[in-house]
C-alpha positions as CSV (number, residue, x, y, z in Angstrom):
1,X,11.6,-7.4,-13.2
2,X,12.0,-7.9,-16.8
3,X,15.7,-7.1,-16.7
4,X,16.2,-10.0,-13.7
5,X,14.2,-12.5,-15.7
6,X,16.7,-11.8,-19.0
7,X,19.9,-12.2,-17.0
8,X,18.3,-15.3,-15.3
9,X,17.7,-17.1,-19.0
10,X,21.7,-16.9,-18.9
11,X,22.7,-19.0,-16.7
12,X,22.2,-22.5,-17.1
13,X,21.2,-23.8,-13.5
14,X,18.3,-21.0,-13.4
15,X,16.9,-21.9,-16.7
16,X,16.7,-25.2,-16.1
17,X,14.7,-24.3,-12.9
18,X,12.5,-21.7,-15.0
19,X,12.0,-24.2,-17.2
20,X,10.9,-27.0,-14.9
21,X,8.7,-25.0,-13.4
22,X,7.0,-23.9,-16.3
23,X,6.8,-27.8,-17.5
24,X,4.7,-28.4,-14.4
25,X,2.4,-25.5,-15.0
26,X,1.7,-26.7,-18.2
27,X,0.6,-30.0,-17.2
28,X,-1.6,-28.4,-14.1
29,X,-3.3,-26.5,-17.4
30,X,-4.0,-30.0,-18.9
31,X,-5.4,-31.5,-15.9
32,X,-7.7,-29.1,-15.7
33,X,-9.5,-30.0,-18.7
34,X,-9.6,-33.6,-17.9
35,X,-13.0,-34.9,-16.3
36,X,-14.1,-36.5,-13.4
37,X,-15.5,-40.4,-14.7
38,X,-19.3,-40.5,-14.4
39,X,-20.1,-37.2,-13.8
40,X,-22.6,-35.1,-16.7
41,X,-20.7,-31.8,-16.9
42,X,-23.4,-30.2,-18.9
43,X,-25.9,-30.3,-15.4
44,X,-23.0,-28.3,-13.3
45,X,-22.4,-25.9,-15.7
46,X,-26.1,-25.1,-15.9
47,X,-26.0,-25.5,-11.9
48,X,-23.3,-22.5,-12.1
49,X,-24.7,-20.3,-14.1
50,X,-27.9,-19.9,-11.9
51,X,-26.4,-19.2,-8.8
52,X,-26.5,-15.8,-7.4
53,X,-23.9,-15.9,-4.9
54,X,-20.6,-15.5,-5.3
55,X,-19.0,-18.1,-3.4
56,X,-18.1,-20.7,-6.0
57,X,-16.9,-17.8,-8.3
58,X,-14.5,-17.3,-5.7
59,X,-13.6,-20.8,-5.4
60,X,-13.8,-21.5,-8.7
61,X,-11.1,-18.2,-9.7
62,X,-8.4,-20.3,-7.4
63,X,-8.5,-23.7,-9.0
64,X,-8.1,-21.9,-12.4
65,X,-11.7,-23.2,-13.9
66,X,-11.3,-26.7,-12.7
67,X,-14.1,-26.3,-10.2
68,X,-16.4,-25.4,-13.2
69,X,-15.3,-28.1,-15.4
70,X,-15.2,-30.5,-13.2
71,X,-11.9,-32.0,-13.9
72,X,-10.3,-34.2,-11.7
73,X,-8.2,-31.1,-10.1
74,X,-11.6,-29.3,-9.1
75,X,-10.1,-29.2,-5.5
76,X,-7.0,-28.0,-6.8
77,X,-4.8,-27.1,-3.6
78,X,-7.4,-25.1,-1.1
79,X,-7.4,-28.1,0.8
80,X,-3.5,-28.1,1.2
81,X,-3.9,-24.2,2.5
82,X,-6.8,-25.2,4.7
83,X,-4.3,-27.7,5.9
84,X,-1.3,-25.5,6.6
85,X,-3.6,-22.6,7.9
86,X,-4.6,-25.1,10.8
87,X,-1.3,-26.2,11.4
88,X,-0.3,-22.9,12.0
89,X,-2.8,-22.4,14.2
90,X,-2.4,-25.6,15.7
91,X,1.2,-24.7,16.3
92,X,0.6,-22.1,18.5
93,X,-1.9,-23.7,20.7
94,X,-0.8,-27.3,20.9
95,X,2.8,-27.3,23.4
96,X,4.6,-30.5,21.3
97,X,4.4,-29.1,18.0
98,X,5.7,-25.8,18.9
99,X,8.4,-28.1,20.1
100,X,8.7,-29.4,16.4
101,X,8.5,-26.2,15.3
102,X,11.7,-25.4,17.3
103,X,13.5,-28.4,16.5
104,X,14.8,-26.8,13.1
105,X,14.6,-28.8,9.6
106,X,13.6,-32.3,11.4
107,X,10.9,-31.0,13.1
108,X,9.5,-28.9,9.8
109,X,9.9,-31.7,8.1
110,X,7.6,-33.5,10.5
111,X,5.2,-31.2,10.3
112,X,5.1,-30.6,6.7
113,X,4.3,-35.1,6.5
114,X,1.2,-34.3,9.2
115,X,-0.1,-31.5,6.7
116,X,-0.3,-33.3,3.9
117,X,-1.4,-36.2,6.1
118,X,-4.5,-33.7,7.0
119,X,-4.5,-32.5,3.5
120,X,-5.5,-35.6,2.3
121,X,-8.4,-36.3,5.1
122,X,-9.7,-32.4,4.0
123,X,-9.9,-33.5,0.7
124,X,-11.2,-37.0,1.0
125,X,-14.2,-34.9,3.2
126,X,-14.8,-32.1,0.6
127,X,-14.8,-34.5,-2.3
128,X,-17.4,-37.0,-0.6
129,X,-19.5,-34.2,0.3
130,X,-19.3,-32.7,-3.3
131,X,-19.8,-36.3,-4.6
132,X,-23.3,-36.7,-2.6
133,X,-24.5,-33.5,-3.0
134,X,-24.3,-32.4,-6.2
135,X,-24.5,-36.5,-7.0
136,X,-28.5,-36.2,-5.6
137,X,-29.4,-33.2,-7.7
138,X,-27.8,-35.0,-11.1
139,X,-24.3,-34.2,-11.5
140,X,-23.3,-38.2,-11.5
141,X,-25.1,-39.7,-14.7
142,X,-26.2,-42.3,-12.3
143,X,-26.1,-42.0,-8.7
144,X,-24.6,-45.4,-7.3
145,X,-22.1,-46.5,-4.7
146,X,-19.5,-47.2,-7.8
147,X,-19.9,-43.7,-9.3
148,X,-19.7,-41.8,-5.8
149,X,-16.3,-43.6,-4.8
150,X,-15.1,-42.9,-8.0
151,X,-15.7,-39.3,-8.4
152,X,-14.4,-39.2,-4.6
153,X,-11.0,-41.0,-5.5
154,X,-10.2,-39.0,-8.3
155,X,-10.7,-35.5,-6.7
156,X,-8.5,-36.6,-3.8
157,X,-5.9,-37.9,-5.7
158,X,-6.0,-34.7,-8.1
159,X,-5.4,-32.7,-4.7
160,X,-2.8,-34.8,-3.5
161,X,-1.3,-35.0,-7.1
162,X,-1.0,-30.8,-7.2
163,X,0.5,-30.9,-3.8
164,X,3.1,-32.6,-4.8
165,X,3.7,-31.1,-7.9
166,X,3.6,-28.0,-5.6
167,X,6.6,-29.2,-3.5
168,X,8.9,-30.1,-6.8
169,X,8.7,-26.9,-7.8
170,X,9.5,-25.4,-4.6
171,X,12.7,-28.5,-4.3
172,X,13.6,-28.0,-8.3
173,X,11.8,-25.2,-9.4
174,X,12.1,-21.6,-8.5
175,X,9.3,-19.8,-6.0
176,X,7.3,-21.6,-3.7
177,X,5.4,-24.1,-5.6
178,X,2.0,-24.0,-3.7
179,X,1.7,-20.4,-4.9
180,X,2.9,-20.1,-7.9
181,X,0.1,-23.0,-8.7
182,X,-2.4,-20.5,-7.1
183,X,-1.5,-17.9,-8.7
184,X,-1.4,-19.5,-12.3
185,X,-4.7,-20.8,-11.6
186,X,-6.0,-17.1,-10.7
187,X,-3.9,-15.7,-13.7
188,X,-5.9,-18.4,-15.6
189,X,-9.0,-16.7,-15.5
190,X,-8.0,-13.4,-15.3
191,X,-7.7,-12.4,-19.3
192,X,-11.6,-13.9,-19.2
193,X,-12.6,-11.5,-16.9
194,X,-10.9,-8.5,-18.3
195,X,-12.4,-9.0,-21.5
196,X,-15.6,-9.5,-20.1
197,X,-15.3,-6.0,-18.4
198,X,-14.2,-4.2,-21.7
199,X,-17.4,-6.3,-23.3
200,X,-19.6,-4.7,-20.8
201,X,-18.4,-1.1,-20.8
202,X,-16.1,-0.2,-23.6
203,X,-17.0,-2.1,-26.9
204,X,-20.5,-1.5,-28.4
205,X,-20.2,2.5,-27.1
206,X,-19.1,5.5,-28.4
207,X,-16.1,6.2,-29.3
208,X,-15.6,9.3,-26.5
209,X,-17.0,6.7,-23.9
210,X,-15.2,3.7,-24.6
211,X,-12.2,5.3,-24.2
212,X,-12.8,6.8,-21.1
213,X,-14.1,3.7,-19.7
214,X,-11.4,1.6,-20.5
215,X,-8.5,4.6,-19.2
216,X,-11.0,4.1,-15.8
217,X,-10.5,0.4,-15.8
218,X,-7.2,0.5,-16.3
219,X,-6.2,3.1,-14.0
220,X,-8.4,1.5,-11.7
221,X,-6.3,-1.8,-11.9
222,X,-2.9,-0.3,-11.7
223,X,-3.8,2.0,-8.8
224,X,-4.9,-1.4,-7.0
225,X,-1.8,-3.2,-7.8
226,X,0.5,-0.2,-6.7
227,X,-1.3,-0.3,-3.3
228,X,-0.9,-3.9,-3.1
229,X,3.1,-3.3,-4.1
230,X,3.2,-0.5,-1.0
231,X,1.5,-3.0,1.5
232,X,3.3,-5.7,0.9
233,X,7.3,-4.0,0.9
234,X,5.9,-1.3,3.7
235,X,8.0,-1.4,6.8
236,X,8.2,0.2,9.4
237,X,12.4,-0.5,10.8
238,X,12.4,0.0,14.8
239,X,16.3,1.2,15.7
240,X,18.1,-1.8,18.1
241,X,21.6,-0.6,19.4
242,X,23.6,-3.2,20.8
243,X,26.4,-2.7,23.8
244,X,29.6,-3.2,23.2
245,X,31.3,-6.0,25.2
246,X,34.5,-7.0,26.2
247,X,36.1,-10.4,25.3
248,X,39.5,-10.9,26.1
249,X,41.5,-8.6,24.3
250,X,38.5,-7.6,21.9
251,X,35.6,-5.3,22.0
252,X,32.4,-6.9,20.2
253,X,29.0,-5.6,19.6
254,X,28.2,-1.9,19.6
255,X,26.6,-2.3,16.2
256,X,23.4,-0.9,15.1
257,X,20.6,-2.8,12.9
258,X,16.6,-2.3,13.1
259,X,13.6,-4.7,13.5
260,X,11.4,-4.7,10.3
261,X,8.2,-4.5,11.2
262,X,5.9,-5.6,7.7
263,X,2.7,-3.1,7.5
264,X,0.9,-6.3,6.0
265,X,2.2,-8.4,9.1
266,X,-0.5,-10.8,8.5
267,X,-0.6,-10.8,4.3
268,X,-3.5,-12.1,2.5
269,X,-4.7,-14.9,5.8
270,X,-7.2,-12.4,7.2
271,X,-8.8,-11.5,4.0
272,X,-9.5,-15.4,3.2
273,X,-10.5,-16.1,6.4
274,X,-13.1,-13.5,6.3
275,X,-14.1,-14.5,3.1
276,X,-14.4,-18.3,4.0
277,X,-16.4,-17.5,7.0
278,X,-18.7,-15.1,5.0
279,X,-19.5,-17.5,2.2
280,X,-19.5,-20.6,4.4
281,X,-23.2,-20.7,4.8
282,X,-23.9,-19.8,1.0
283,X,-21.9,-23.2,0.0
284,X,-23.2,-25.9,2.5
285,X,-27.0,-24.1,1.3
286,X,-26.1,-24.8,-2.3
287,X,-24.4,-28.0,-2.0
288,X,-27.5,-29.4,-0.1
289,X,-29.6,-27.8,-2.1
290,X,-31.1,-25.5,0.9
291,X,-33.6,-22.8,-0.1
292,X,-33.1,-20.2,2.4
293,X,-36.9,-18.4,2.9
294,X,-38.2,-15.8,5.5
295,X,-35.6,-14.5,8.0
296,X,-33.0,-17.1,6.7
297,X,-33.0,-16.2,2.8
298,X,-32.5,-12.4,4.0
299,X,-29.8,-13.4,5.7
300,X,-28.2,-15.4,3.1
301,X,-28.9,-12.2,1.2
302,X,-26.9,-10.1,3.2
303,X,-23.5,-12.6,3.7
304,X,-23.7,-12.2,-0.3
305,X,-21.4,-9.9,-1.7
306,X,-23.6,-9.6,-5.0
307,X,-25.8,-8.0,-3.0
308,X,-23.6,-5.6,-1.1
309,X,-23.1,-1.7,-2.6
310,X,-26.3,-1.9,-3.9
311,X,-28.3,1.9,-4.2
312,X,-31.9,-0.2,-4.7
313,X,-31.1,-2.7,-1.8
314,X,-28.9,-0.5,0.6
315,X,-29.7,-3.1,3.9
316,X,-27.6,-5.9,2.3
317,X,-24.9,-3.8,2.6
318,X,-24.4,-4.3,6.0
319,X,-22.8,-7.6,5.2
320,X,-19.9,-5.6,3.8
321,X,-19.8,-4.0,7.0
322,X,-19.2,-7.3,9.0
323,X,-16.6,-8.4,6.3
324,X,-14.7,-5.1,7.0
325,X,-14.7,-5.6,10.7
326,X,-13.9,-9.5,10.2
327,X,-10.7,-8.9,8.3
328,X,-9.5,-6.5,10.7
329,X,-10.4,-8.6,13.3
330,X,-8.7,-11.4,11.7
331,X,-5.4,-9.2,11.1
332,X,-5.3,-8.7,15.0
333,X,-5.6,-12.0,15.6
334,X,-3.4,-13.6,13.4
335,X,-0.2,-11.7,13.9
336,X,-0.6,-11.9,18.2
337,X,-0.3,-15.9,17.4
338,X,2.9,-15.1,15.0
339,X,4.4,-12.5,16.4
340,X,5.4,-12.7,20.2
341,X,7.0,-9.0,20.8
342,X,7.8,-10.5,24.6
343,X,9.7,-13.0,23.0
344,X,11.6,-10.8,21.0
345,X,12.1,-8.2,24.0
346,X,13.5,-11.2,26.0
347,X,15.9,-12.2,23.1
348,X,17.7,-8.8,22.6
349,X,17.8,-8.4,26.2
350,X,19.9,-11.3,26.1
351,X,22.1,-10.1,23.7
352,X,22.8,-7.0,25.2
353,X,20.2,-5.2,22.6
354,X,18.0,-2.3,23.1
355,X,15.6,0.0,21.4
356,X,17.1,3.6,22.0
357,X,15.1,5.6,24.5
358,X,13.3,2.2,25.5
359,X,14.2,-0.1,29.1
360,X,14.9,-3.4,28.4
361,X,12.4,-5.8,29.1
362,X,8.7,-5.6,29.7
363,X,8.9,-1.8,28.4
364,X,10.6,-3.0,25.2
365,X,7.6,-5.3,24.9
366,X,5.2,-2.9,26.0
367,X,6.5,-0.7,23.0
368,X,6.6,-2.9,20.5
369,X,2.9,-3.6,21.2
370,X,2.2,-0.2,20.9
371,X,4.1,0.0,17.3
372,X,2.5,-3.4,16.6
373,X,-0.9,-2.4,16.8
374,X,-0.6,0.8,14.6
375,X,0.9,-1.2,12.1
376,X,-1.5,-4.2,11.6
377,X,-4.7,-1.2,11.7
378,X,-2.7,0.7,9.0
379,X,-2.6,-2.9,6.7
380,X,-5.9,-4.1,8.2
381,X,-7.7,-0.9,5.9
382,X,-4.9,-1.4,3.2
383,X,-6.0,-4.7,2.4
384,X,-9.9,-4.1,3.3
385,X,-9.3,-1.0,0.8
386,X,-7.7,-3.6,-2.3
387,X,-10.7,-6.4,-1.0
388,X,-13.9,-3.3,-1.2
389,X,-13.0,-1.6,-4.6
390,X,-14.4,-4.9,-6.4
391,X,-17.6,-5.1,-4.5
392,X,-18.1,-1.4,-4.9
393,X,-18.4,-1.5,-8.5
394,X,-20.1,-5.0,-8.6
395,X,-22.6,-3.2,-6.8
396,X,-22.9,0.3,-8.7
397,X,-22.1,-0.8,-12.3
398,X,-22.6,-4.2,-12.2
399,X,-18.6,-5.2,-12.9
400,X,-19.1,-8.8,-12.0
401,X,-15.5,-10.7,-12.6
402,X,-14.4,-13.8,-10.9
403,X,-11.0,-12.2,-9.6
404,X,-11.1,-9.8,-6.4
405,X,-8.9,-8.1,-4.8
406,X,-7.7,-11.2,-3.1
407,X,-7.1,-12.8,-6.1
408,X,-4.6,-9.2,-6.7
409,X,-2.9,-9.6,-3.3
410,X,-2.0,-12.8,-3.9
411,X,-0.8,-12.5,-7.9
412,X,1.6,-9.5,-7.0
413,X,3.1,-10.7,-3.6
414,X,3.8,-14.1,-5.4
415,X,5.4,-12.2,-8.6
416,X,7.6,-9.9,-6.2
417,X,8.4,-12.8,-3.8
418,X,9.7,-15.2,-6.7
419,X,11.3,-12.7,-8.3
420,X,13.2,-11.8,-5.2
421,X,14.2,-15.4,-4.6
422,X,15.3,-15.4,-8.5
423,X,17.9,-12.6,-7.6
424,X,18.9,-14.5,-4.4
425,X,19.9,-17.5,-6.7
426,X,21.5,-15.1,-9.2
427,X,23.7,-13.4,-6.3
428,X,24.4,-16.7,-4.8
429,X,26.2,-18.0,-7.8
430,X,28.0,-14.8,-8.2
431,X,29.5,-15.3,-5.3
432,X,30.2,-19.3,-5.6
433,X,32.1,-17.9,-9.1
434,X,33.8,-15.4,-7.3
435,X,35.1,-18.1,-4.8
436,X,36.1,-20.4,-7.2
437,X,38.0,-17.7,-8.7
């Protein structure tokens, strides 16, 4: 990595793109320190502190610390991958904007100006409901019509302004721009948090112990990342041969290649829908300030991953339980409306393809099926694995930090994925010199 990175500052056209990008990252850093007009920052940072769940913790780990300063990028971009998550899904199930889908670059394009379109409307309704319900309990310093537009305009512009900074980087900059802003914003808050865990169990001990703590965090962290390195290049390569054909005086075809299946078919979407749904009923509660008693509170209790891996309080754990079985659930799910392995059967049937040992047709699909569903269980638990080690020492030890293993999946598949398209830029010019040449 570090090698690719040196031989990139060399050449001029990728510097200035490593540069740019960097520029825009620095100014994402300063608008996160700028505050929303009107509010009184002091009330939502003693708001934060006393909540028990971990829901805005979450939240507030992906816009970098805006959410808990209040700045005017609080929203940051979750309501651009809200957007393009339901677009996706929308894609699937809605006949003419598959057909946009299929057009090629026009009809991306077109899609890409309704999801910011919906982008905006997400935002406009998270910042109004943000504005009037923490506005009631006395985050505005005075709770009027003027003050409620106002903090409503400037968190939906601050959005829409980082998903379009989001976008240069991807046109001028190197990466995809939405997630190298994630995962800045997660990398943000990550030396925080790793200090805070050394605080907690290496300095103030022993000498013995506070080295073996801190080799057990570490370990603990690099053992995580390497599994999140496996998931994410694992493939599983299914053998396609291809009959040779006769064309006038030529014989084409008869080559061999493979179909990469990805163990992580789905990445890190059933892991944040899982969450989302989980911690859904924990944020509208706090945001309307609803105390949940009786039955209800329990309940609350038990969505709560602060509460989960507890020894004094093992019925909460069940929660965990229902995450597990929601990301795996979600995993299925989400690669059968991404995937089609009938469409891909059909395809290399027309091209004279075929898996060896395999029929054509129904039984190629039927196969691949069969492959398929190995392969998202074996990711499903690889990614429940990287999402559980958190909450298992939250609960035992106490180990509260604002990054999960989310937060982990998304750092190192952004890091490999830009550095792969920084080598693809690097070997694109060697050839363009070689040309010229």
């Amino acid at each position: 990595m570090f090698t690719t990175l040196k031989n990139a500052f060399k050449i001029k056209e990728i510097r200035k793109k490593l540069f740019f990008t960097f520029m825009m990252l620095v100014v994402i850093r300063l608008g996160s320190q700028l505050p929303v007009p009107g509010i009184n920052r002091s009330f939502f940072a003693d708001w934060f502190a006393q909540q028990t769940g971990d829901a805005f913790n979450f939240f507030n780990a992906f816009t970098g610390g805006s959410f808990l300063n209040m700045s005017v990028l609080a929203l940051n971009i979750t309501p651009y991958i809200t957007s393009s998550i339901i677009m996706q899904l929308m894609t699937i199930s809605i006949p003419k904007l598959e057909e946009m889908q299929r057009d090629g670059a026009d009809g991306r394009k077109k899609i890409a100006s309704i999801t910011r379109y919906v982008t905006v409307a997400l935002a406009l309704i998270e910042a109004s409901a943000m504005a009037v319900g923490f506005g009631r309990q006395g985050l505005l310093e005075t709770y009027n019509v003027m003050n409620i537009v106002t903090v409503v305009v400037a968190l939906t512009a601050g959005s829409a302004f980082l998903m379009w900074i989001g976008e240069r980087i991807t046109e001028n900059g190197v990466g995809n721009g939405i997630s190298i802003v994630l995962t800045i914003n997660i990398l943000s808050r990550m030396p925080q948090d790793i200090t805070q865990l050394f605080q907690q169990f290496v300095f103030g001990r022993s000498i013995a112990k506070g080295v073996v703590a801190a080799i057990i965090i570490i370990a603990i962290i690099v053992l995580m990342v390497v599994l999140v390195i496996i998931l994410n290049d694992g493939v599983r390569k299914i053998p396609v041969q291809y009959a040779k054909k006769i064309q006038g005086r030529k014989t084409v075809g008869g080559q061999s290649t493979n179909i990469p299946l990805k163990i992580n078919t789905s990445g890190v979407i059933p892991v944040i829908f899982a969450s989302s749904l989980m911690q859904l009923p924990v944020i509208i509660c706090s945001v309307f300030n609803i105390n949940g008693t009786g039955v209800w509170g329990e309940i609350l209790k038990g969505i709560n991953s602060n509460y989960w891996c507890n020894p004094s309080q093992p019925v909460y754990s069940i929660g965990l339980v229902i995450y597990v079985a929601l990301v795996i659930l979600f995993a299925y799910f989400y690669t059968s409306i991404t995937f089609n392995p009938l469409e891909i059967a059909e395809n290399m049937k027309k091209q004279g393809g075929f898996i060896p040992g395999i029929r054509p047709g129904k039984p190629t699909s039927d196969y691949l099926n069969k492959v398929l569903t190995y392969i998202i269980f074996i990711g499903a638990v690889g990614l429940t694995i990287v999402c559980v080690v958190p909450y298992f020492f939250n609960g035992i030890f106490g180990a509260s930090v604002s990054f999960s293993g989310t937060s982990l999946i998304i750092i190192v598949s952004v890091v490999l994925e830009t550095i792969k398209q920084i080598e693809s830029q690097m070997l694109v010019r060697n050839y363009k010199g070689f040309l010229n040449d």
